[in-house]
PyMOL CGO cylinders between C-alpha atoms (Angstrom):
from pymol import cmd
from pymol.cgo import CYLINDER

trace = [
    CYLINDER, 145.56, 50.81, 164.97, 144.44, 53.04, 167.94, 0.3, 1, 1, 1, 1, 1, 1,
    CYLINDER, 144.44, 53.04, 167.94, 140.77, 53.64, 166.30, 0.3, 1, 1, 1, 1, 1, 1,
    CYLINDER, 140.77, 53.64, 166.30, 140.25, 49.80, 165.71, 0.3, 1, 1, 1, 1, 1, 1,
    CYLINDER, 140.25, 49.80, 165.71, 141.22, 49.14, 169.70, 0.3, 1, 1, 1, 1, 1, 1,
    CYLINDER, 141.22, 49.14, 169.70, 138.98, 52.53, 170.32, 0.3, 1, 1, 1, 1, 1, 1,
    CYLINDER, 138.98, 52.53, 170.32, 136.05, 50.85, 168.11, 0.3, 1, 1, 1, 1, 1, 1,
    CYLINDER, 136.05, 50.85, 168.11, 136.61, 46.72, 169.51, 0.3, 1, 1, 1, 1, 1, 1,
    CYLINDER, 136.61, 46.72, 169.51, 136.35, 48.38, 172.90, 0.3, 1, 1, 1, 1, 1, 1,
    CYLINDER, 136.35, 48.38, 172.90, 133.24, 50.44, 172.80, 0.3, 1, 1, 1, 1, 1, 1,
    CYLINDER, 133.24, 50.44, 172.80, 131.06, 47.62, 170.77, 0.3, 1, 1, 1, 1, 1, 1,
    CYLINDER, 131.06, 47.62, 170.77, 131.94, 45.70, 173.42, 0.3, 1, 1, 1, 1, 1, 1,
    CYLINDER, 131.94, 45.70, 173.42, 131.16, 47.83, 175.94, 0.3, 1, 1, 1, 1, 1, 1,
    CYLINDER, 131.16, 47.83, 175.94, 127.66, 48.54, 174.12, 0.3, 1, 1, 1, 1, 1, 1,
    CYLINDER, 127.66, 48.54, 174.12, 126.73, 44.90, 173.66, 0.3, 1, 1, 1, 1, 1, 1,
    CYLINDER, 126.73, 44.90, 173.66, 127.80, 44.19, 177.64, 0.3, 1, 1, 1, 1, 1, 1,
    CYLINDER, 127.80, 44.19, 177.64, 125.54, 46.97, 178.35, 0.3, 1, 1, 1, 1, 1, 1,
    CYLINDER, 125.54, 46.97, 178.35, 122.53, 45.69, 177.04, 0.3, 1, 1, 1, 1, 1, 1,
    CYLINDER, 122.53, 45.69, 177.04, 121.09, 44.01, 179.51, 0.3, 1, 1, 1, 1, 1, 1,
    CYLINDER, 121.09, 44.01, 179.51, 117.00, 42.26, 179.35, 0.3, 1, 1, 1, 1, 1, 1,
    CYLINDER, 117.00, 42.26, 179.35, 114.92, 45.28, 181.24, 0.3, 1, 1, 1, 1, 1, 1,
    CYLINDER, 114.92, 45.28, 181.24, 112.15, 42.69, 181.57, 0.3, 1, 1, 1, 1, 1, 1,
    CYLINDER, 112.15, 42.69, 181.57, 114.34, 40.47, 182.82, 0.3, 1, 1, 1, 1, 1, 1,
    CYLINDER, 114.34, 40.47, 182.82, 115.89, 43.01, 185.24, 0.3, 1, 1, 1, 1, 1, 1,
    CYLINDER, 115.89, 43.01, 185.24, 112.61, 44.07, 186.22, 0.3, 1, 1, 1, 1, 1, 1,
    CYLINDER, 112.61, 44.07, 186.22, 111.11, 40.73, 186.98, 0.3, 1, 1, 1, 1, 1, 1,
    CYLINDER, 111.11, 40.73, 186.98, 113.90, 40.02, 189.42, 0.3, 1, 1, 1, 1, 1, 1,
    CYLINDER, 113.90, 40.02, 189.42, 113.59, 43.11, 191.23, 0.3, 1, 1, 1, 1, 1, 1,
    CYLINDER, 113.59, 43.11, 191.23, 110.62, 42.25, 192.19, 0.3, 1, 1, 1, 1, 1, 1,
    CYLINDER, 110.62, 42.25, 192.19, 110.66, 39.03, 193.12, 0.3, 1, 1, 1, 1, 1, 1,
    CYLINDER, 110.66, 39.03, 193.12, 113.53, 41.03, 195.21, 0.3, 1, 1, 1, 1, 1, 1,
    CYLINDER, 113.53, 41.03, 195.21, 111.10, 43.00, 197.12, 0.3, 1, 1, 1, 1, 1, 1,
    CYLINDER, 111.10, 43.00, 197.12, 108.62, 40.40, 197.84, 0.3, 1, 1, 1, 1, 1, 1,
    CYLINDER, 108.62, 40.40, 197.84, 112.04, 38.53, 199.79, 0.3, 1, 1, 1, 1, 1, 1,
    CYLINDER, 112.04, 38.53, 199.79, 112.27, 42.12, 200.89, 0.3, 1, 1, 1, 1, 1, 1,
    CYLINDER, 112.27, 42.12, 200.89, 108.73, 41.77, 202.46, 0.3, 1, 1, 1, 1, 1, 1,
    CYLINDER, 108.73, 41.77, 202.46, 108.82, 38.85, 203.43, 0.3, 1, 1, 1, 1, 1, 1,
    CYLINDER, 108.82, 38.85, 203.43, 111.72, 40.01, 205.56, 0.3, 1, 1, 1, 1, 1, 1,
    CYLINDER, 111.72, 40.01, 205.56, 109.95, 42.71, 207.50, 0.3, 1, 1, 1, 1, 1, 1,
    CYLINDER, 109.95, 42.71, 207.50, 107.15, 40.51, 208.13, 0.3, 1, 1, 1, 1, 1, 1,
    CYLINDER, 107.15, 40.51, 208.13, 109.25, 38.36, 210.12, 0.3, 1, 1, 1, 1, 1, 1,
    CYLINDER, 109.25, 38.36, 210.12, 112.44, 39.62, 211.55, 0.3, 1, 1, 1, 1, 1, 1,
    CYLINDER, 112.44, 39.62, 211.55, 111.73, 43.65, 211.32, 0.3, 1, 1, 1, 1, 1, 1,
    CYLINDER, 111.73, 43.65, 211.32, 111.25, 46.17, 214.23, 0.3, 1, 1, 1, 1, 1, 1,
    CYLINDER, 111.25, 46.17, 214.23, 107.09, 46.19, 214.82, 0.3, 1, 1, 1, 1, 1, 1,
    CYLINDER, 107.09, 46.19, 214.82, 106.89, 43.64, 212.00, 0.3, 1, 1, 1, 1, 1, 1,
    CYLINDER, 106.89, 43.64, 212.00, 103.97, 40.78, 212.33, 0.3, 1, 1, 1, 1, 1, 1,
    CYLINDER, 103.97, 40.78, 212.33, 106.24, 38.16, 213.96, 0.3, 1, 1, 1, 1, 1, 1,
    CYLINDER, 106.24, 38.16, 213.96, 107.20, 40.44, 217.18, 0.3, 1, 1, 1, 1, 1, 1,
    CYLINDER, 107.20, 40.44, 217.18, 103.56, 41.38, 217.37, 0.3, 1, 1, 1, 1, 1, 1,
    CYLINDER, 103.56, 41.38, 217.37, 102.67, 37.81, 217.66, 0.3, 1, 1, 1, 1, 1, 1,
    CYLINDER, 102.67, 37.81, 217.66, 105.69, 36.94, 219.84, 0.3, 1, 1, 1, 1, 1, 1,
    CYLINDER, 105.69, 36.94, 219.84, 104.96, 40.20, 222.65, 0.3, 1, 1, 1, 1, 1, 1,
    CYLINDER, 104.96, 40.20, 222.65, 100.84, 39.07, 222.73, 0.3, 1, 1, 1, 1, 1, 1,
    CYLINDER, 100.84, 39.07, 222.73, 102.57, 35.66, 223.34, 0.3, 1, 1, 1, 1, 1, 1,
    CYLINDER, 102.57, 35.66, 223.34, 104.74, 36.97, 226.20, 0.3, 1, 1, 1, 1, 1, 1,
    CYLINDER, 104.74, 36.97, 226.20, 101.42, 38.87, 227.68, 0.3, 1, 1, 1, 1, 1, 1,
    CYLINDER, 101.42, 38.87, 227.68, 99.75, 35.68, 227.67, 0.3, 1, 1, 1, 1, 1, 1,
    CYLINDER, 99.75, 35.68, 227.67, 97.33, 37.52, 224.76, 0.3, 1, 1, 1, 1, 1, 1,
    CYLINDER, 97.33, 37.52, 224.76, 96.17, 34.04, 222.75, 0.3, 1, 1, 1, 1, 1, 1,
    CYLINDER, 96.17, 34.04, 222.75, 93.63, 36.13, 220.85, 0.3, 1, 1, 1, 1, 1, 1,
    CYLINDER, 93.63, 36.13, 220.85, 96.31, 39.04, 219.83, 0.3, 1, 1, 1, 1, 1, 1,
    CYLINDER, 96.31, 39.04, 219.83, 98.70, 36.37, 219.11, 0.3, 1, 1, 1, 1, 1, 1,
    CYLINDER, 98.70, 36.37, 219.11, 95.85, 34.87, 216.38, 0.3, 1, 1, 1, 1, 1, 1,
    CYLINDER, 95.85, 34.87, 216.38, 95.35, 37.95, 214.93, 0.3, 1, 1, 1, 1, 1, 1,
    CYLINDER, 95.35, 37.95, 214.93, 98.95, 38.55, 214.16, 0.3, 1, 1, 1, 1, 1, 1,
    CYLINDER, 98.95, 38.55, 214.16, 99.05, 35.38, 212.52, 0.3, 1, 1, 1, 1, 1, 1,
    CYLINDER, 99.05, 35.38, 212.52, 95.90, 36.23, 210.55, 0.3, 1, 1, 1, 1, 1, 1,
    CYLINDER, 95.90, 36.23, 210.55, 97.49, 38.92, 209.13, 0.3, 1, 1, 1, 1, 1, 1,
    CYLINDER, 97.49, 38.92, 209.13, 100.95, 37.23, 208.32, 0.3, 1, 1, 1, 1, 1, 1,
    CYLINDER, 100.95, 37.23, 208.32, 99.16, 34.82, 206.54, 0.3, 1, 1, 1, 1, 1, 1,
    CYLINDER, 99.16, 34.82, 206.54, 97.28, 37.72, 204.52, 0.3, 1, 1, 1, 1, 1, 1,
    CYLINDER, 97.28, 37.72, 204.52, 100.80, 39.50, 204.00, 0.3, 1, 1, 1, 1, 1, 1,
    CYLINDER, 100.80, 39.50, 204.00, 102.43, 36.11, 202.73, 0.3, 1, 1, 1, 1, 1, 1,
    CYLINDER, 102.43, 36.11, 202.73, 99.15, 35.58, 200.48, 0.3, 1, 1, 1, 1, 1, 1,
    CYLINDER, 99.15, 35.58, 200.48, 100.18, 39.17, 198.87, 0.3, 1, 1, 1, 1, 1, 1,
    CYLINDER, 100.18, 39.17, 198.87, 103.51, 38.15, 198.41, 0.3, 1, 1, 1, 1, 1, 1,
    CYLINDER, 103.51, 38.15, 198.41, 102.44, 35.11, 196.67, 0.3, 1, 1, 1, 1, 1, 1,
    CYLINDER, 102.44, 35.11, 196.67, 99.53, 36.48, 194.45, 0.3, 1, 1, 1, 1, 1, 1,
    CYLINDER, 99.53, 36.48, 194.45, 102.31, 39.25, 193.72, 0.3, 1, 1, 1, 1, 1, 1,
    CYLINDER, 102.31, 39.25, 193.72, 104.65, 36.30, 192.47, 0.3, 1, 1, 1, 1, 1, 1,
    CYLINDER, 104.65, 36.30, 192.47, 102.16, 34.23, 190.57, 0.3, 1, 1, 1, 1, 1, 1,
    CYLINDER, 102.16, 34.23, 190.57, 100.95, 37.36, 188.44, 0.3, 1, 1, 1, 1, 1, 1,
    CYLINDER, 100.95, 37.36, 188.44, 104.26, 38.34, 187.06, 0.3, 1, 1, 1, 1, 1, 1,
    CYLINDER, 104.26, 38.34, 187.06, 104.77, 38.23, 183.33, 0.3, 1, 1, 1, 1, 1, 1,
    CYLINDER, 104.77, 38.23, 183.33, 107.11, 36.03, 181.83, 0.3, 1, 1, 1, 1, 1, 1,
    CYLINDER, 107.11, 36.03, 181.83, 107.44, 37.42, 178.45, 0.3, 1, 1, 1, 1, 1, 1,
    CYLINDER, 107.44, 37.42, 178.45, 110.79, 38.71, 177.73, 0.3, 1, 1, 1, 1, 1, 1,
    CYLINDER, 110.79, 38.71, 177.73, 112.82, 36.24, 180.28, 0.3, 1, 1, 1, 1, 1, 1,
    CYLINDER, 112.82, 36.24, 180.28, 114.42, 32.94, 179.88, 0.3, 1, 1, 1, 1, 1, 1,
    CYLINDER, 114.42, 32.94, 179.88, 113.48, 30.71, 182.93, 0.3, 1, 1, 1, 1, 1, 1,
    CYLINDER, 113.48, 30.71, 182.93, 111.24, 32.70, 184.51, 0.3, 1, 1, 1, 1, 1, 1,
    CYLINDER, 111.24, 32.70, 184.51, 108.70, 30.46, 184.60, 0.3, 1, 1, 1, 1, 1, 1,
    CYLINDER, 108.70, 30.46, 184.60, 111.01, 28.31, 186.77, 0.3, 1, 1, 1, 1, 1, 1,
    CYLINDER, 111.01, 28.31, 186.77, 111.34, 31.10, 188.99, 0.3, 1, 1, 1, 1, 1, 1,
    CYLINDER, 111.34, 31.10, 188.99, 108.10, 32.38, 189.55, 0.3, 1, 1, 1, 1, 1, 1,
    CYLINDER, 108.10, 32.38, 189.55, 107.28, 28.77, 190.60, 0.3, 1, 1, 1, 1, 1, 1,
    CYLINDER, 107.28, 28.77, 190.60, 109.84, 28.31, 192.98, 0.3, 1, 1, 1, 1, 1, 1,
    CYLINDER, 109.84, 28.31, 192.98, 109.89, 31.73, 194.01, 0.3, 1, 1, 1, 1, 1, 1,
    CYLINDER, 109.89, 31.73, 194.01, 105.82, 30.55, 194.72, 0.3, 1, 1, 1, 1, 1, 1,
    CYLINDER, 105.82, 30.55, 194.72, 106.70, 27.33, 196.49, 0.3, 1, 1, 1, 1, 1, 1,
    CYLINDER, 106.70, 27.33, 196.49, 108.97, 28.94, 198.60, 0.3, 1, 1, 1, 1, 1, 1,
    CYLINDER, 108.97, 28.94, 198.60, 107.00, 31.50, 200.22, 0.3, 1, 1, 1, 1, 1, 1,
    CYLINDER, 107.00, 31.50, 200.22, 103.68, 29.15, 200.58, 0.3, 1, 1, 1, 1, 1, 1,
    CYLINDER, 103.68, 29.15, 200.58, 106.26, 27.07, 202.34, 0.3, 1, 1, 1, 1, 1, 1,
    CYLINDER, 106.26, 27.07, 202.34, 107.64, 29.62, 204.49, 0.3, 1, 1, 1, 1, 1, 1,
    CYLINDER, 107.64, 29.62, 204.49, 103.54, 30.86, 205.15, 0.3, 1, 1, 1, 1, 1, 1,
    CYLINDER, 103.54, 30.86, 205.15, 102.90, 27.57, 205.96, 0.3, 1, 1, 1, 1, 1, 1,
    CYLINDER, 102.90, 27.57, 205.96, 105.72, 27.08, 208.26, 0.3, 1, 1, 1, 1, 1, 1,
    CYLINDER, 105.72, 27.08, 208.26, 104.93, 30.42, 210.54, 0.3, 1, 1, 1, 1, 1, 1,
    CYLINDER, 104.93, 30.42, 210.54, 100.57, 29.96, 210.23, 0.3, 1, 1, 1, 1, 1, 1,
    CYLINDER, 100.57, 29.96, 210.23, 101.56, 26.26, 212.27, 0.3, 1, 1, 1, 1, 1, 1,
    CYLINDER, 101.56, 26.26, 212.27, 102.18, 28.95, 214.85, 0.3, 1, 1, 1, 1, 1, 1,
    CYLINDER, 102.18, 28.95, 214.85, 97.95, 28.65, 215.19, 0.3, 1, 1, 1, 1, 1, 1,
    CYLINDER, 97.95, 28.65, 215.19, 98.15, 25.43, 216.05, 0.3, 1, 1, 1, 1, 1, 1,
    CYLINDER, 98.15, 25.43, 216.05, 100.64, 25.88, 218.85, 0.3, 1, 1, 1, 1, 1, 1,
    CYLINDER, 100.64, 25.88, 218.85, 98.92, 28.89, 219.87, 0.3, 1, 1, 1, 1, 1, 1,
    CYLINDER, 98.92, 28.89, 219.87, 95.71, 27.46, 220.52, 0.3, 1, 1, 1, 1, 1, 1,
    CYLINDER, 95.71, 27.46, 220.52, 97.08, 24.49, 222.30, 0.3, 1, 1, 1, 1, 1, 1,
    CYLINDER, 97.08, 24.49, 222.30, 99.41, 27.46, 224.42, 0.3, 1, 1, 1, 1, 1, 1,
    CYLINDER, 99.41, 27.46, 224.42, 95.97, 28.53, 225.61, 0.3, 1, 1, 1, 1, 1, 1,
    CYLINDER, 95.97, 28.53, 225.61, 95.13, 25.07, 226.37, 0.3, 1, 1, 1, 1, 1, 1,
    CYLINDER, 95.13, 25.07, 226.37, 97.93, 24.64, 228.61, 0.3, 1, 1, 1, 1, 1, 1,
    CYLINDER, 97.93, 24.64, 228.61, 96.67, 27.87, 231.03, 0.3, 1, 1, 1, 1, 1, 1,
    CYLINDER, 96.67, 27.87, 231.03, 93.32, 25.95, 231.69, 0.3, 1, 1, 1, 1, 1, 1,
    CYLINDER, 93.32, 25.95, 231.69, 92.35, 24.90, 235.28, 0.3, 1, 1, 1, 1, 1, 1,
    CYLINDER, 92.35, 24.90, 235.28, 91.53, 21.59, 234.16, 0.3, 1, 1, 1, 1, 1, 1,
    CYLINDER, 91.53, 21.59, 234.16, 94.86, 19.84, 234.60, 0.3, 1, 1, 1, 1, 1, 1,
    CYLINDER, 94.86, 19.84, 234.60, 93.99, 16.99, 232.59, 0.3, 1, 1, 1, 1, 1, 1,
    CYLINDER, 93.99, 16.99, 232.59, 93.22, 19.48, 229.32, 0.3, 1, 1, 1, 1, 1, 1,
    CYLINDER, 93.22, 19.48, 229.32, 96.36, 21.57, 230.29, 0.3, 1, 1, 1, 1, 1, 1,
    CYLINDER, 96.36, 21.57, 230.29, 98.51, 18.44, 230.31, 0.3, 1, 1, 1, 1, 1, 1,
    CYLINDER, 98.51, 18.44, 230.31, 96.93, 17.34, 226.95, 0.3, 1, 1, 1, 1, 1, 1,
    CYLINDER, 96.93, 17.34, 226.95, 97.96, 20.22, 225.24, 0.3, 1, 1, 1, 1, 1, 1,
    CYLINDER, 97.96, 20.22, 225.24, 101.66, 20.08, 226.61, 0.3, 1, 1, 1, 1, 1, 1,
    CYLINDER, 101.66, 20.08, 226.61, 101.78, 16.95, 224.86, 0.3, 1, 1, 1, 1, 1, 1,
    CYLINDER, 101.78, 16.95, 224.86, 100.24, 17.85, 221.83, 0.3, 1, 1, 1, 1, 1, 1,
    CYLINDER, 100.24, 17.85, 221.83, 102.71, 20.86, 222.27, 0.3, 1, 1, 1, 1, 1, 1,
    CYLINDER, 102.71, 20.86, 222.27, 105.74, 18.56, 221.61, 0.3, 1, 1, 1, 1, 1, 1,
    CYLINDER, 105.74, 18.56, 221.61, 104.17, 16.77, 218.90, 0.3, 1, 1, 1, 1, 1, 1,
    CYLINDER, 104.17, 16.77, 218.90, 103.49, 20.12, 217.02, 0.3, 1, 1, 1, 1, 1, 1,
    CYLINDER, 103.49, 20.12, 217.02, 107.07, 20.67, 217.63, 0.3, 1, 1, 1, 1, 1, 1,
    CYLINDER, 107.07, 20.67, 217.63, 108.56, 17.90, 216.22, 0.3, 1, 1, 1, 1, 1, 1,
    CYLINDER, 108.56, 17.90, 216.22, 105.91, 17.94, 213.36, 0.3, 1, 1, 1, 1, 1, 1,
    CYLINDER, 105.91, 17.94, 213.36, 107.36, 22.13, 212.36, 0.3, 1, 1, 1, 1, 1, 1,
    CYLINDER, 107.36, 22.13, 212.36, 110.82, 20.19, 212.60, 0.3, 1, 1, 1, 1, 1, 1,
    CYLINDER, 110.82, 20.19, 212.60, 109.96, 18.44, 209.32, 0.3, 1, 1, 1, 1, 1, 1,
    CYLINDER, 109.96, 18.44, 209.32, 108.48, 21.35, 207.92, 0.3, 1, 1, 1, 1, 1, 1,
    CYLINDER, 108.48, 21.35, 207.92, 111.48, 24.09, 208.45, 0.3, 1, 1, 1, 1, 1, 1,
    CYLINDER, 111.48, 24.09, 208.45, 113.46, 20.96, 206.08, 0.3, 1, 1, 1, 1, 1, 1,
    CYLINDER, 113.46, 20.96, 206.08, 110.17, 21.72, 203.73, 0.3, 1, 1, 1, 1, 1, 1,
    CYLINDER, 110.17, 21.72, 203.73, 111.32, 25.23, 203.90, 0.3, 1, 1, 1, 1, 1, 1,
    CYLINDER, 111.32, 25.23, 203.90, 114.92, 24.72, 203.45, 0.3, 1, 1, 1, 1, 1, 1,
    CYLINDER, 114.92, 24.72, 203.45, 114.76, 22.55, 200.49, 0.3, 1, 1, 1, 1, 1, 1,
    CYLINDER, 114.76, 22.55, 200.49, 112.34, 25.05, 198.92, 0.3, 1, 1, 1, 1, 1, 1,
    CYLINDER, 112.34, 25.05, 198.92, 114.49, 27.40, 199.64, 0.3, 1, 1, 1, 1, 1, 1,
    CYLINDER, 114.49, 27.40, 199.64, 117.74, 26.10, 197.70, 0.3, 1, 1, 1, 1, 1, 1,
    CYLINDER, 117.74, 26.10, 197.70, 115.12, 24.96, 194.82, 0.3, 1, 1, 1, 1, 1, 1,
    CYLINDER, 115.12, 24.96, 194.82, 114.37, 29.08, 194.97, 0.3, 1, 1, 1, 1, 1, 1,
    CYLINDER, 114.37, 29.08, 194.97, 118.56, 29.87, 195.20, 0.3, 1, 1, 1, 1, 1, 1,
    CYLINDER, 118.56, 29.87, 195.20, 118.87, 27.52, 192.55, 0.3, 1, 1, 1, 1, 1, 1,
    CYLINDER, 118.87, 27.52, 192.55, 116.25, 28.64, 190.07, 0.3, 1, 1, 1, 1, 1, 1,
    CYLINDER, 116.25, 28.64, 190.07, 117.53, 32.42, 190.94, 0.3, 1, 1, 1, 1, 1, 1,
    CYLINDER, 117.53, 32.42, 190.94, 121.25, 31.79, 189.62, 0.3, 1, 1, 1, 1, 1, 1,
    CYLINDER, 121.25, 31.79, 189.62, 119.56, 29.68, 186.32, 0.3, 1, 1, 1, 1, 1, 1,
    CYLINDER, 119.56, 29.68, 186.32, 117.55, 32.74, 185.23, 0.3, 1, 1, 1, 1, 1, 1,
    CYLINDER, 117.55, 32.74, 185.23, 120.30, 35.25, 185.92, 0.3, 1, 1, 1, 1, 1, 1,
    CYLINDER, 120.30, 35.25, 185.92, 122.60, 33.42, 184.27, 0.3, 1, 1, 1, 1, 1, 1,
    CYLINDER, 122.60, 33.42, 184.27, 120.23, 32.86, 181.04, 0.3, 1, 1, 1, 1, 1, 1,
    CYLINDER, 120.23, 32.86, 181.04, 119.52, 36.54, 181.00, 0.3, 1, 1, 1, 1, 1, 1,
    CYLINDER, 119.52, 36.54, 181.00, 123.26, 37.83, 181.76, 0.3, 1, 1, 1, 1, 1, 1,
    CYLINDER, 123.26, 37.83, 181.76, 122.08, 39.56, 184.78, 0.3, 1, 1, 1, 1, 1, 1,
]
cmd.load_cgo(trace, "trace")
């Protein structure tokens, strides 16, 4: 009686232990990219506190540049994404595209920054009509990244949503 429990338990342990390697694989790295996407925006040195300290120095041009190169790091992330293989998973088609949406969504979101940036510089011209234009335009480009962070956050529970649908069709 003791062998049969002995046997039950370890083909079920073998069978629990196989888990999809491709599967495993292709959610670690749509891991990292989150992962990098992370350190581009809330990490010690990262892009966003570059941009944020030329902002505080009045730098417009520095400020630019650091959003040039977020948009370059979230076009990585995204390329990264969109050329993972699907073969061997069960929905991860699904998740490669909202993985995709969500981080052109969040790039979009933090290259508005330009916009407000440029009209920033505006606002520091001797020409108090121009300097007043831009403060308005200034609120208007605030209210219009309102709508876009509920872009982001609907993208992002598509992204949560497609994440727990492919884990749970490949038992991870």
């Amino acid at each position: 009686m003791k062998k049969h429990i002995y046997i039950a338990v370890t083909l079920l342990l073998a069978i629990t232990a196989c888990k999809p390697q491709k599967a495993i694989d292709f959610k670690q790295t749509i891991d990292q990219q989150e992962r990098r996407a992370l350190d581009i925006l809330v990490s010690k040195g990262g892009l966003d506190e570059q941009k944020l300290k030329c902002l505080i120095k009045h730098d417009f041009k520095g400020a630019l540049l650091a959003v040039d190169k977020e948009e370059l790091a979230f076009n990585k992330i995204i390329n990264d994404i969109t050329s993972l293989p699907v073969e061997g998973t069960q929905q991860g088609d699904a998740l490669k595209k909202a993985a995709a949406d969500y981080y052109t969504a969040l790039k979009d979101l933090h290259l508005y920054d330009r916009q407000e940036i440029e009209q920033q510089a505006l606002t520091r011209d001797h020409d108090e009509e121009t300097a007043k234009k831009a403060l308005d335009k200034l609120i208007q480009l605030g209210m219009d990244k309102q709508k876009m962070y509920g872009s982001v956050y609907k993208k992002e529970a598509a992204f949560q949503q497609a994440m727990e649908a492919f884990e749970k069709a490949n038992g991870i």
